[in-house]
N, C-alpha and C positions, 0 to 999 in steps of 0.2 A: 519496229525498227528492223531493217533488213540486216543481213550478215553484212553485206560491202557496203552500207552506211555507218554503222559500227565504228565509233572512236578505237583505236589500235588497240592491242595487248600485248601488253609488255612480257619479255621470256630474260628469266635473268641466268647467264649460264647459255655457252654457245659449243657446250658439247655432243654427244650424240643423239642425247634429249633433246634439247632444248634446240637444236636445227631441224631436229626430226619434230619436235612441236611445231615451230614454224611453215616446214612445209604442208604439215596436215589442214593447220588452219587457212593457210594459201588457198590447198587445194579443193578446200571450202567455201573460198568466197571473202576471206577475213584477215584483216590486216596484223601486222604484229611487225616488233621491233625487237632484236635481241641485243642484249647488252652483256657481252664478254671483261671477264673482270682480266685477262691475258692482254698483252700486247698486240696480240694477234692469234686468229684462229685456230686452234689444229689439236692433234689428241697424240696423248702418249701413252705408250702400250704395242700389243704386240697384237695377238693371235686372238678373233670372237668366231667363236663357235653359232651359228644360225642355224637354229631349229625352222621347223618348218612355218608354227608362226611369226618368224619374222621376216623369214621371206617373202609369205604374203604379204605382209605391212608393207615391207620395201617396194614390192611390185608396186601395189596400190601407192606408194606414196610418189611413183614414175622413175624408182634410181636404178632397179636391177638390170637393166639393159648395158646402163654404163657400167653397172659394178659386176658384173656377170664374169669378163674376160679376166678382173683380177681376182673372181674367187674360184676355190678349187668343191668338186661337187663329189661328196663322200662317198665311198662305196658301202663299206661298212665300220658301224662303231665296235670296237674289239676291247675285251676286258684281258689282260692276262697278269697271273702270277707273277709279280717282280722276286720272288723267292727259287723259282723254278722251272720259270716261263714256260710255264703252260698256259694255254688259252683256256681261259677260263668260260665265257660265251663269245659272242657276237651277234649283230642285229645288224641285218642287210639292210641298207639305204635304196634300193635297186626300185624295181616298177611299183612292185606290190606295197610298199613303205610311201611311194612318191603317190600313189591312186590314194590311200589309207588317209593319208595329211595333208592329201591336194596341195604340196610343195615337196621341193628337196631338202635337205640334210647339207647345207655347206657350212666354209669354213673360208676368214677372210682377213686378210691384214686392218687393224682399229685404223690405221690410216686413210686407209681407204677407203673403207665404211663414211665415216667423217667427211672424207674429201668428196664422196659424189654426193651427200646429202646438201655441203656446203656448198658446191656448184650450182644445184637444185635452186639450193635460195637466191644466191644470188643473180640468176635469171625469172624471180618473179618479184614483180613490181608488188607486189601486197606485205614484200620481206626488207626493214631497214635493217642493218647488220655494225653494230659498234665493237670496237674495242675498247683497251685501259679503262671501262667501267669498274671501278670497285665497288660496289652496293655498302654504303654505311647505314641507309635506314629507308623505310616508307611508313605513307600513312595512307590507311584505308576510310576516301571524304567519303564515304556511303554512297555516290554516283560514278567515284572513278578515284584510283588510287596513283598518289604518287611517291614515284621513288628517287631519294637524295645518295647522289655517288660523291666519291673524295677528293674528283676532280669540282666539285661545285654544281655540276650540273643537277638538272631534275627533268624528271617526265611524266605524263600523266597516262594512264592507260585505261581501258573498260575494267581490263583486269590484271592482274600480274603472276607470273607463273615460276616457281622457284624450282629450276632446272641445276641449280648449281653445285652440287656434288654430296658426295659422302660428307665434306664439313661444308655444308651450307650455311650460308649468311641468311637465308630468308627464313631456315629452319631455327637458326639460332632467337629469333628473333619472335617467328612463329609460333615455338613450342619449346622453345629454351632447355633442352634435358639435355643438354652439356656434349662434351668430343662422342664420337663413336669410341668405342671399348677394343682392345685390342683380343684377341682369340687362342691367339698363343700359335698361331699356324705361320709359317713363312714361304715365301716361295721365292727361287730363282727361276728367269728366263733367258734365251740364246735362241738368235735366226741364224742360220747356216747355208751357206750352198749345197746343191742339193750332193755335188761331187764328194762333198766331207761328210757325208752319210755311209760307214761302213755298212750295215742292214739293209739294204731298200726294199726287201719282203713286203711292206705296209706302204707302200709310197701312196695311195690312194684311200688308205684307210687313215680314221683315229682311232689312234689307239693308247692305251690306258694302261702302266701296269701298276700292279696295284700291291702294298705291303703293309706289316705292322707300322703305322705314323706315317706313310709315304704315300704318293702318289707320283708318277714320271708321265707327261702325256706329249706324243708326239702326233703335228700334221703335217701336212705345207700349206704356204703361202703363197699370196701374191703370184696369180695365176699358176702354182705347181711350181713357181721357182728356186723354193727356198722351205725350208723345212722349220719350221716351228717346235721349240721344246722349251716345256715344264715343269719344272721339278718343286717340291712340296711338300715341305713337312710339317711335323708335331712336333714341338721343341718339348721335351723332357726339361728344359730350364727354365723354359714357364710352367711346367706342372708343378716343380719343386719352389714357385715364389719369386724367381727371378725374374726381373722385371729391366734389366737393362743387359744389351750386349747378347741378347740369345737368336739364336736363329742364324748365327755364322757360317763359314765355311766347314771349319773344323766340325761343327753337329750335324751340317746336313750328309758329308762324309759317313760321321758315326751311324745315323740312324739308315743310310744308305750300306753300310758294309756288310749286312747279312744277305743284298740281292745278288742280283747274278753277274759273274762277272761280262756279260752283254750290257747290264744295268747300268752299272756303274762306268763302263766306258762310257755311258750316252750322256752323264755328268759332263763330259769334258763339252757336251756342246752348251752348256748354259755358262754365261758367265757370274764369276764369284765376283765382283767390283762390288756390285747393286745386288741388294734384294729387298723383296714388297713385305713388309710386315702387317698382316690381312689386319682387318680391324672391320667391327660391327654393330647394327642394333639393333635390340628386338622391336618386333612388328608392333608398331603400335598407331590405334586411332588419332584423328586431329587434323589431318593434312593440309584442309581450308578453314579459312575462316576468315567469313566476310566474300571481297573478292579477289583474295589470296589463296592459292593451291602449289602444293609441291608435286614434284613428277622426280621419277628414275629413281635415282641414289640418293638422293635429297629427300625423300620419302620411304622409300625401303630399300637400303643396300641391300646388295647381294654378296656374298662370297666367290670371287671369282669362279672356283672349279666347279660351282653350279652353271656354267655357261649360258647364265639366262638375263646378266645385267643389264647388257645394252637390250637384249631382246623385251623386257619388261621394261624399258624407256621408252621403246619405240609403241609396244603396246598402249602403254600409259597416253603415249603424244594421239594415237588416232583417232582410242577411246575419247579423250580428251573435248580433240577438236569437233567429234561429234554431238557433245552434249554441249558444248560453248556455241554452234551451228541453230539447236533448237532451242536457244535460251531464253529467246527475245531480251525482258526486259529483266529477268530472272536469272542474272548472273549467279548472285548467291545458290540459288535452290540449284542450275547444272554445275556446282562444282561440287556442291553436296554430293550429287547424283554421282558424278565422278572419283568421290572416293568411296563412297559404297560401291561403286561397279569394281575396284579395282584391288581393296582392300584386303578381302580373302582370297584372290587370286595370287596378290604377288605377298605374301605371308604365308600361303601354303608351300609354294617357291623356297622362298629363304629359308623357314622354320627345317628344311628337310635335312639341313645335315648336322642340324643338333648333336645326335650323337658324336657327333665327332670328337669332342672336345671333352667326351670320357677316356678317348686314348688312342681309339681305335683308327683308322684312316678311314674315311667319310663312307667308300665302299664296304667295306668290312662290315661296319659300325649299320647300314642296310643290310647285311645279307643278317646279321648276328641281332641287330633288333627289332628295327621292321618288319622285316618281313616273316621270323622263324616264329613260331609260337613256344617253345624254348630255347634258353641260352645257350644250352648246351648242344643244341641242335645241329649237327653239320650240314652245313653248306651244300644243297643240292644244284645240280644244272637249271631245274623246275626253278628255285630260288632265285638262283644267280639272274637268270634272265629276269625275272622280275624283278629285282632289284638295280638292274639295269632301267628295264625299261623303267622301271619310277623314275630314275634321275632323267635319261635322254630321251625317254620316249610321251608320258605325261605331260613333262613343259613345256615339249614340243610341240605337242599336240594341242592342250585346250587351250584357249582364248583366240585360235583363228577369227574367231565370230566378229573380233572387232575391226576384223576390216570391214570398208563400208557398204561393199557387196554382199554381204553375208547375214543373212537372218540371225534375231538373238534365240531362235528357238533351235537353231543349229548347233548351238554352246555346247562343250565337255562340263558334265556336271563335274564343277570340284571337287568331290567328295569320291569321284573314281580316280583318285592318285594311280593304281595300276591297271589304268584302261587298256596301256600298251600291249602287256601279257597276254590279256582272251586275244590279240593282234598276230601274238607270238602261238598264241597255242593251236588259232585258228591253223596257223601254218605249217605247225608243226603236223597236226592233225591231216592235212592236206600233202602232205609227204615234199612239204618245203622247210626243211628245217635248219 
């Protein structure tokens, strides 16, 4: 049976996965229907960070043309001291960084992302696209699964692909291990004109500062017109057992009052109305079963300030549609295939900011355990940039491979977490430092 003979596949979740699943398998020859459990399409959020494997994906999947003009293309990533602001490294995005990962380094409104993926779909005939789906249940008949929503409806698919978030319905269902876990981490966000930006020193950069329990990260947006800010912390009242009401204004203040008084004014661009109380789960096997499989967040969340969520969705969707492309009649054995290709990739991802959640704020908690061979050890430049490039430079870098042009013998072994560094040191050594 050929791909575009192929009864559909169902994608449940019409977020950035699970449109980015769509157009993959489109772009393959294979039909699919997605079923949004919203009223209507669209994503909430602010500000995704694009390493460079996702800009390969996106190329390859046909949207960076359209999403080009709204996103902004980093000069460089900048670590500085929120205690003292000093620049602690930086990692040029320039030629040598753009030849090294054969893409750029940008950074782009979630809306937008979404919005040309979903435009995408709905110009190819191989893509049906539902809303008010609520998923109450499926069953997997061993030649084709179908799925019952709460509106009465039902559909049957070759396969069905559980796209639908951090509390997933198919996950629930799937592998039943209960809500994600909360972390004890919180974050406020605020988009701004670029005019209410007293600093514009970084207008072109991200940049990071970094403290005890904190992290503050600022870009722009939406083509350079609007400036993106992050603030994030370690709630001390979940370390002490508190478990309601933590992560307010009044604590992110507190554990914000020892930066700089530059820092603390950049507070005022985030609003205190809203904030995200992170929550998570550790990586674990199972994802298919039968011809059921989970993708994105629904499979392995990520913590936001790893800036690799949607990127490891969009990963997940190409890889995906590739091993569904050579399945034939062996649906079961390519989804299998599929989560072994994908499994110690995005758990190496996630697992990395573990330490955090001994106190430290996620960069620290890298330069202080990862990377030093003792605790006591201070923090070298040699360090710091490695412990950079683990977070920005590593998940940017490996799993280009799965785009569909790209040989699997071209792969970043995962097990070189700081391949960035010999990158770094190459350059330094080259009197580009």
């Amino acid at each position: 049976m050929s791909a575009k003979t192929r009864p559909e596949i169902l994608i449940i979740g019409g977020g950035i996965g699970g449109v980015a699943a769509a157009l993959a398998l489109a772009r393959r020859g294979m039909r699919s229907r997605v079923l949004e459990k919203a009223p209507e399409f669209g994503e909430i959020g602010y500000g995704i960070q694009q390493g460079p494997n996702a800009y390969r994906m996106l190329d390859w999947l046909g949207v960076m043309k359209e999403l080009e003009p709204q996103a902004v293309f980093t000069k460089n990533l900048i670590l500085i001291d929120a205690l003292t602001d000093r620049e602690l490294t930086r990692i040029s995005c320039g030629e040598p960084f753009r030849r090294h990962f054969r893409a750029p380094y940008t950074v782009v409104h979630r809306r937008d992302l979404h919005g040309a993926l979903l435009e995408a779909c709905r110009k190819r005939e191989e893509i049906a696209l539902h809303t008010s789906k609520d998923l109450v249940s499926f069953a997997d008949r061993g030649k084709s699964v179908v799925a019952t929503f709460a509106d009465g409806s039902e559909y049957e698919g070759w396969a069905m692909i559980g796209a639908d978030g951090l509390r997933s319905r198919v996950r629930e269902i799937l592998i039943g291990d209960g809500p994600p876990q909360p972390v004890g981490h919180v974050t406020y966000r605020g988009v701004i004109p670029l005019d209410q930006v007293r600093d514009q020193s970084h207008f072109d950069d991200m940049v990071i500062w970094i403290g005890p329990n904190l992290h503050f990260v600022q870009y722009r947006l939406r083509g350079g017109t609007v400036m993106n800010n992050v603030a994030t912390v370690v709630s001390g009242k979940f370390a002490r057992g508190e478990r309601q009401d933590y992560g307010g204004p009044e604590e992110l203040a507190e554990v914000f009052s020892r930066t700089t008084p530059d820092v603390q004014e950049m507070l005022g661009y985030v609003g205190k109305d809203k904030n995200w109380v992170l929550h998570d789960r550790e990586p674990r096997p199972g994802w298919t079963r039968g011809k059921v499989a989970l993708l994105g967040d629904a499979a392995h969340p990520t913590l936001q300030y790893l800036a690799q969520g949607a990127c490891m969705a969009i990963e997940d969707a190409v890889v995906l549609s590739g091993k569904l492309e050579k399945a034939g009649s062996e649906v079961d054995a390519a989804l299998r295939a599929y989560e072994q290709e994908r499994y110690l990739r995005t758990a190496r991802v996630s697992l990395i900011p573990a330490p955090l959640r001994s106190g430290y704020s996620f960069f620290l908690s890298l330069f202080r355990h990862t990377i030093q061979t003792k605790p006591a050890q201070k923090p070298t430049n040699s360090t710091r940039k490695m412990a950079v490039a683990s977070v920005l430079g590593s998940t940017a870098g490996s799993g280009a491979w799965a785009c569909a042009d790209a040989k699997r013998n071209e792969a970043i072994d995962p097990a070189r977490n700081l391949f960035m560094a010999g990158f770094l040191k190459g350059r330094s050594a080259s009197g580009h430092g």
